[in-house]
C-alpha positions in Angstrom: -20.2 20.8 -16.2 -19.6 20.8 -12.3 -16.7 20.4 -10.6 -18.0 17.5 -8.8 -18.9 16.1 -12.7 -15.6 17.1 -13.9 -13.7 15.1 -11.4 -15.9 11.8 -11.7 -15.1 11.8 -15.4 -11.6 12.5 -15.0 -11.7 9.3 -12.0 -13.1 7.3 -14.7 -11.0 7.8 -17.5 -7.5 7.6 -15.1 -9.0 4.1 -14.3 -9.9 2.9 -17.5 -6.2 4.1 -18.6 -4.7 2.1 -16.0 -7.1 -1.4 -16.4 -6.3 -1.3 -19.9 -2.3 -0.8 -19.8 0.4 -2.9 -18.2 1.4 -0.3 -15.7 2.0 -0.5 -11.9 0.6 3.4 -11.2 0.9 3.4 -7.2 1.3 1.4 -4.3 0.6 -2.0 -4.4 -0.6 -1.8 -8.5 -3.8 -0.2 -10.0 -6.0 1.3 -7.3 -3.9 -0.9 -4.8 -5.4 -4.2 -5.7 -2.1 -5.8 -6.0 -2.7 -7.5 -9.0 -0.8 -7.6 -11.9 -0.9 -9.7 -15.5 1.4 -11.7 -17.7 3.0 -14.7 -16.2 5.9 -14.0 -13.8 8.3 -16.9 -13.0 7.9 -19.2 -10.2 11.4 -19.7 -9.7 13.9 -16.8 -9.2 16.8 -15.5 -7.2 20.1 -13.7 -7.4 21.5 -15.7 -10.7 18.0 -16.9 -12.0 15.8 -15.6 -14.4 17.4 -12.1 -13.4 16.7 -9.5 -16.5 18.7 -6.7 -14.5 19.6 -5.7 -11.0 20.4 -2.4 -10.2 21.8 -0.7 -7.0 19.4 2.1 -5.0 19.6 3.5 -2.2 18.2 3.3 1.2 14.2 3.9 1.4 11.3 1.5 1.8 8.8 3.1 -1.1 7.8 0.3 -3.7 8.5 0.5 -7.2 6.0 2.1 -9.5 5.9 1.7 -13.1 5.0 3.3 -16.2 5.3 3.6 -19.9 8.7 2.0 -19.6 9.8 3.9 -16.7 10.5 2.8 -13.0 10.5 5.6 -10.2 11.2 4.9 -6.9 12.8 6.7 -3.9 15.9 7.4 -1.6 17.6 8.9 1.2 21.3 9.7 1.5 22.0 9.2 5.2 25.2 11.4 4.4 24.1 14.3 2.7 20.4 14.4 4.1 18.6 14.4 0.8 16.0 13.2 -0.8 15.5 11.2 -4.1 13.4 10.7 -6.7 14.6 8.1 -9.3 13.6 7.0 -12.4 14.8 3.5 -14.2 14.8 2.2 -17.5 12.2 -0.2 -17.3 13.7 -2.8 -20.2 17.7 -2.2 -19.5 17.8 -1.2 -15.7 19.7 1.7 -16.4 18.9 5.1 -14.1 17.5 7.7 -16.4 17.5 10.2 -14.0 17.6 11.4 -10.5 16.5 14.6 -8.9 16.8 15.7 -4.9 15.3 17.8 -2.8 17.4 19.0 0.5 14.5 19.9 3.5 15.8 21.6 6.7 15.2 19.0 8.8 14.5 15.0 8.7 11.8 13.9 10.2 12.3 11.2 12.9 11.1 7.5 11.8 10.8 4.4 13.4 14.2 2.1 13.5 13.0 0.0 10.5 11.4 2.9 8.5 13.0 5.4 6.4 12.2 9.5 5.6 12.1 7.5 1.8 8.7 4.9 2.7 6.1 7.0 0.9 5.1 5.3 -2.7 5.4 7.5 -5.4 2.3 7.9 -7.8 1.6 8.3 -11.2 -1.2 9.0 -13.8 1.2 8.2 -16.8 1.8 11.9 -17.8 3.4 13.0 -14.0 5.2 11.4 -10.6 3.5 12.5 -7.7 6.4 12.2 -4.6 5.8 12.9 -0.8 8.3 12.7 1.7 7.1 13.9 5.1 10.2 15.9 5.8 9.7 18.5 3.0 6.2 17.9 1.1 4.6 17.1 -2.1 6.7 17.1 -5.6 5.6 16.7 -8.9 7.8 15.8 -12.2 7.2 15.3 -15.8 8.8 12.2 -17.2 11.8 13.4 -18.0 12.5 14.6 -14.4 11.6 18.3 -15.4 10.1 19.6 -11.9 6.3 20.9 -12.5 5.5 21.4 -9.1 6.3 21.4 -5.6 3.8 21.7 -2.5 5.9 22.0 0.7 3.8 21.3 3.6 5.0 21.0 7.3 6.5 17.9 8.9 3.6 15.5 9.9 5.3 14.8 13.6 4.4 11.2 13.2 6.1 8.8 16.2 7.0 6.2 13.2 7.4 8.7 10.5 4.9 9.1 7.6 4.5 6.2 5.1 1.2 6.6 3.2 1.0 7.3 0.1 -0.3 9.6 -2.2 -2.9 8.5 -4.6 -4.4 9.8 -8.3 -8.2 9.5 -8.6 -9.6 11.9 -11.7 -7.9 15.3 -11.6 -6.9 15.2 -7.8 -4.2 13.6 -5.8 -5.0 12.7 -2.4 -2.9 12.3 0.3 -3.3 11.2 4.0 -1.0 13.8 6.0 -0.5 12.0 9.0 1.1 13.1 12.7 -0.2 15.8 14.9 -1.5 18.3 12.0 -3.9 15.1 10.4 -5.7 15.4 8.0 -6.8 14.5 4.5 -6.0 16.5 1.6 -6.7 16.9 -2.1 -4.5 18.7 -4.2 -5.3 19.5 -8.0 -2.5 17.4 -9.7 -1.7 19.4 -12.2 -1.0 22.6 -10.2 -0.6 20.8 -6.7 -3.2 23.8 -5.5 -5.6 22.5 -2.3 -9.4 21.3 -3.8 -10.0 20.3 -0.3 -9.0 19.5 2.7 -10.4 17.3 5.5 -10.0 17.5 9.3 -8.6 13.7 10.9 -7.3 15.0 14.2 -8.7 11.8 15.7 -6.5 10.1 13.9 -3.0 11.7 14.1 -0.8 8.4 14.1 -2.6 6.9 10.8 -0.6 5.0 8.5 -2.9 3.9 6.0 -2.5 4.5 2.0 -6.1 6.0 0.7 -8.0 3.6 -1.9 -10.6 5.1 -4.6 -14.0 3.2 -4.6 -16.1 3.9 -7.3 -19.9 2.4 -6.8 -23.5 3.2 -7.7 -22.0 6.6 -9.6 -20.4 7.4 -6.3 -16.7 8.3 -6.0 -15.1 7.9 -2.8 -11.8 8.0 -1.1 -11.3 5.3 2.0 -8.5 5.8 4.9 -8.2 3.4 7.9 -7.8 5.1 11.1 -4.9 4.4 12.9 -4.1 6.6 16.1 -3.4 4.4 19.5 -6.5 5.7 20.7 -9.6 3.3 21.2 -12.5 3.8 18.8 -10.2 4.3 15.6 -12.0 4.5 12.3 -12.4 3.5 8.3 -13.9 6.8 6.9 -15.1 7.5 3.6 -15.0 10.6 1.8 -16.6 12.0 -0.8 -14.1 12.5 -4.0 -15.0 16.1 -5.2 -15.5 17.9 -1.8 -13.7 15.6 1.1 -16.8 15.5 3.0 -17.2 12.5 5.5 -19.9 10.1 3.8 -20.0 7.1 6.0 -17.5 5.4 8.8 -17.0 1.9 10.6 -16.9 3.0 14.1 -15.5 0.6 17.1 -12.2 -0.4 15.6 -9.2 -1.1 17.5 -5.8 1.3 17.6 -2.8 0.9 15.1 -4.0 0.7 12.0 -1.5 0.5 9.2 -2.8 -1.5 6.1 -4.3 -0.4 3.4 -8.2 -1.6 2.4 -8.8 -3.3 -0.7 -11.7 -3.1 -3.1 -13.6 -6.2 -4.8 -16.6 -8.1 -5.5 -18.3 -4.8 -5.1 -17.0 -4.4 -1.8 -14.4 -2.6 0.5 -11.7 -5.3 2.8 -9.8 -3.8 5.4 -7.4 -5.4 8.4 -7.6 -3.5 11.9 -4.9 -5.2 14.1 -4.9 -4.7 17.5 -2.0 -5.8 19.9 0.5 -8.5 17.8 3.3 -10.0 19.7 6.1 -10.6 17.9 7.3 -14.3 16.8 9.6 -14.3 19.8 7.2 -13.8 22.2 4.2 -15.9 20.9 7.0 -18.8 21.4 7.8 -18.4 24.8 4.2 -18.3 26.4 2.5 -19.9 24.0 -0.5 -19.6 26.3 -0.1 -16.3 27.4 -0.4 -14.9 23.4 -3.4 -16.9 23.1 -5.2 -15.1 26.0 -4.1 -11.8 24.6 -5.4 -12.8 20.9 -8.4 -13.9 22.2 -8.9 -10.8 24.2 -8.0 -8.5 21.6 -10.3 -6.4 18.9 -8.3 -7.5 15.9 -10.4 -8.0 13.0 -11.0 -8.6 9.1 -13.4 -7.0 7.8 -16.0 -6.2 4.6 -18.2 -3.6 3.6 -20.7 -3.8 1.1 -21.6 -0.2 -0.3 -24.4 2.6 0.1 -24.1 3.7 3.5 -24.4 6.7 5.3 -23.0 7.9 8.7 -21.7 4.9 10.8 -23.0 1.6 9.1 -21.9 -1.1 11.9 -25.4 -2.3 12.1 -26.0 -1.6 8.5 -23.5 -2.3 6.4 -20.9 -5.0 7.5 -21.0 -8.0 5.3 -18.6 -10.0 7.9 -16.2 -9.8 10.3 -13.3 -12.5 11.6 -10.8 -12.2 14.4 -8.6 -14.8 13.1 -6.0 -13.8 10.8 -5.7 -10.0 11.0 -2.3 -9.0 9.4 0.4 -6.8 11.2 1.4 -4.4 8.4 0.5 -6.8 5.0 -2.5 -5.1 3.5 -5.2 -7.7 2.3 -5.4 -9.1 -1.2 -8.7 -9.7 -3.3 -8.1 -12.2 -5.8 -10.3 -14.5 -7.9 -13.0 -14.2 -5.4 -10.7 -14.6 -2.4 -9.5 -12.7 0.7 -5.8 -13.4 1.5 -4.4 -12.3 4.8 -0.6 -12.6 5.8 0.6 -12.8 9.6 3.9 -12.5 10.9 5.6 -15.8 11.2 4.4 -17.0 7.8 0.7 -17.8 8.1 -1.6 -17.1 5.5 -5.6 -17.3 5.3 -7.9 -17.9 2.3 -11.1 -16.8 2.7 -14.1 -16.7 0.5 -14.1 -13.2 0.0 -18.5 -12.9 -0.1 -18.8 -14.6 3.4 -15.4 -14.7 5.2 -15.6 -18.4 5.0 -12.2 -19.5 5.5 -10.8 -21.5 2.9 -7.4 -22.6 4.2 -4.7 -21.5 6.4 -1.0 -22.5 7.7 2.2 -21.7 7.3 4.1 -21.0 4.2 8.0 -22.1 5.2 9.4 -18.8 5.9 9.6 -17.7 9.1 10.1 -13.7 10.5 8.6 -10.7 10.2 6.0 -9.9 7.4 6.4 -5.8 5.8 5.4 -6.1 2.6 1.8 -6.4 1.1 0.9 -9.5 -0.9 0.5 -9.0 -5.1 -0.9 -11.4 -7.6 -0.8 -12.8 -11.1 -1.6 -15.5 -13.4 -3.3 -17.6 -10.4 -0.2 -17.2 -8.3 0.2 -15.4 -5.0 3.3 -13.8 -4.5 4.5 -13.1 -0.6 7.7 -11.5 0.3 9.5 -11.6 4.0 11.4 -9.1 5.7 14.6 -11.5 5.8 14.1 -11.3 1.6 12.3 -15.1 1.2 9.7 -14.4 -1.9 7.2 -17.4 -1.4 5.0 -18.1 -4.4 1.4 -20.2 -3.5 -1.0 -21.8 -6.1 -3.7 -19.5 -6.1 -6.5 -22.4 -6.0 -8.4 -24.0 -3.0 -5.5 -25.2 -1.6 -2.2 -24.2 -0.1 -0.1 -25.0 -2.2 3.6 -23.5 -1.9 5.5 -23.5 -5.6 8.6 -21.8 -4.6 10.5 -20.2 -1.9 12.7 -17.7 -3.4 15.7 -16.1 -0.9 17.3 -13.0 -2.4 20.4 -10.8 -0.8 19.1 -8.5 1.5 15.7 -7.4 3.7 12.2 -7.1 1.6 10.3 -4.2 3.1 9.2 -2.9 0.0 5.7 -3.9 -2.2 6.9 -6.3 -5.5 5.4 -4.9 -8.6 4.4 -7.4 -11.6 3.7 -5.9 -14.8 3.8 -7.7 -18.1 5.1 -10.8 -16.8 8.0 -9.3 -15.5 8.3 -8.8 -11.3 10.1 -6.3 -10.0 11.8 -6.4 -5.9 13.2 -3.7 -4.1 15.6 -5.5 -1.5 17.7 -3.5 1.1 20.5 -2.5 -1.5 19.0 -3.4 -4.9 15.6 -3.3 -7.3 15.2 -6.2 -9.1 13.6 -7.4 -12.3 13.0 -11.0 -12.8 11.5 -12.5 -15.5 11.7 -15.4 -18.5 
């Protein structure tokens, strides 16, 4: 068997692990599609339906689950280290923690942290970046396999993809003024590839696997502040550049989303905060309308640049600052600062609502799903739950202590919300 073969199978069979296990494996849930299962409560907060609260520390990296274990990062401000940490998944109780001290700390942006990075995991091993020291890999028991140190990315905000698992390789978008993307053998951490993206040196966006037609592919928005940015896709067993969406405007940070047999991704251009858009109304609406912001999807098969080819449809209403976009039930959901969310028909990009939700500010984390219910967290820690029907619907707004940065997880029934001081689990 080939190398390329080997590595498909081993794709296939991480996936079918994950869709038929209640685990949360990486950012945003299995293969990022922010959808969980079981039936989460509506109604939660501080002294309801809390099965266990827990204190962390600072970091922005979203909780990760498996086989009864939570892992997420930290960073002590005081003694410059780094953290992995693993929590009981049923009691709440820390397991474990292990640090790793670089020589330097990298420089962030004001609301980021040298902790954003999601860990990964393939339900055998955590997979842990941080951009000041590298790529670390435990066993479950917090036994250190591994550890790939590579150099500090130099990235103005600070790095905050992810890495990802897909078959036998973990894949991880080095971002900063050495970009590029790399594949490391997860078992060993050894290089099985690595990809050039010095075009894109200020990306922030998490790699998602896309398996079609027997094909597997990695896909990474481009995000440098440079005009003509990028969505590439590379091949999974050599890195090789298969097919792009050329055109795209600077800044991209979300992460694409696969469904209905296509690929969703949100480019944003220029967003004005919520302060501004209120004091010249009219003078954000010239900007917007000037701007390249845009949703977009992609069906699959191309080769090279596909703009003429390939592009289902594209809006300009809607486009997310940060949020990545959710697929569910045959839906595109988009979340804007402020608190406006859209509904589109995923297949055409008809829109099938929008509006407000009730909760005001700044919008940081990504959007999940379960048991037809949308779940939406604010950075001023307001969880808002919507109907997930044709209409919007709000069920609950849900105000916990502290700022929401961080991705909820949902996994059997249970949802789980790293705050500024605290991770969460809420449940019946």
């Amino acid at each position: 068997m080939t190398r390329a073969s080997w590595i498909t199978l081993l794709a296939a069979v991480v996936l079918s692990s994950f869709a038929g296990a209640a685990e949360w494996p990486q950012f945003r849930g299995p293969n990022s599609s922010g959808i969980g299962d079981g039936k989460p409560p509506v109604e939660f907060g501080p002294s309801q339906n809390v099965l266990w609260k827990t204190a962390v520390g600072s970091g922005l990296s979203s909780p990760i689950i498996a086989k009864g274990r939570v892992f997420l990062t930290e960073f002590d401000r005081a003694t410059k280290q780094l953290a992995t940490l693993c929590i009981d998944q049923r009691t709440g109780k820390i397991r474990w923690r292990r640090t790793v001290a670089p020589a330097e700390i990298e420089k962030v942006h004001e609301i980021s942290s040298p902790a954003a990075p999601t860990p990964a995991t393939d339900g055998e091993r955590v997979y842990v970046y941080f951009g000041s020291y590298g790529l670390v890999s435990y066993d479950f028991e917090g036994k250190l396999l591994w550890e790939r140190r590579l150099p500090i990315p130099q990235n103005i905000y600070g790095a905050v993809a992810s890495p990802v698992v897909a078959g036998d390789v973990l894949v991880l978008n080095h971002q900063g003024k050495d970009a590029y993307l790399l594949g490391v053998n997860r078992s060993d951490g050894k290089t099985v590839w690595k990809t050039d993206r010095s075009q894109f040196q200020y990306g922030w966006s998490t790699p998602v696997y896309w398996r079609h037609d027997g094909i597997d592919e990695i896909v990474v928005l481009g995000g440098d502040f440079g005009p003509n940015q990028r969505l590439m896709a590379y091949g999974l067993a050599d890195g090789v550049e298969r097919w792009w969406v050329a055109g795209l405007p600077p800044c991209g940070k979300s992460t694409p989303v696969i469904g209905g047999g296509m690929v969703f991704f949100a480019a944003p251009d220029i967003i004005l905060d919520v302060e501004a858009e209120k004091r010249n109304p009219e003078r954000a609406a010239q900007i917007y309308a000037n701007n390249a912001s845009r949703v977009m999807a992609i069906r699959p098969g191309g080769k090279g640049e596909v703009n003429q080819t390939h592009v289902a449809w594209t809006q300009t209403k809607g486009v997310p600052g940060v949020p990545s976009p959710l697929y569910y039930n045959g839906r595109l959901y988009t979340v804007q600062n402020g608190g406006i969310i859209f509904s589109r028909v995923a297949k055409t990009g008809e829109l099938v609502y929008s509006g407000r939700i009730g909760a005001m500010g700044y919008y940081y984390s990504s959007p999940v799903a379960a048991d037809n219910k949308i779940y939406i967290a604010s950075e001023e820690g307001v969880v808002v739950v919507l109907d997930g029907g044709g209409e919007l619907k709000v069920l609950a707004r849900n105000k916990l202590e502290g700022q929401i940065l961080a991705t909820p997880a949902i996994v059997d029934g249970k949802i789980y919300i790293r705050t500024q001081g605290y991770l969460y689990a809420f449940g019946h």
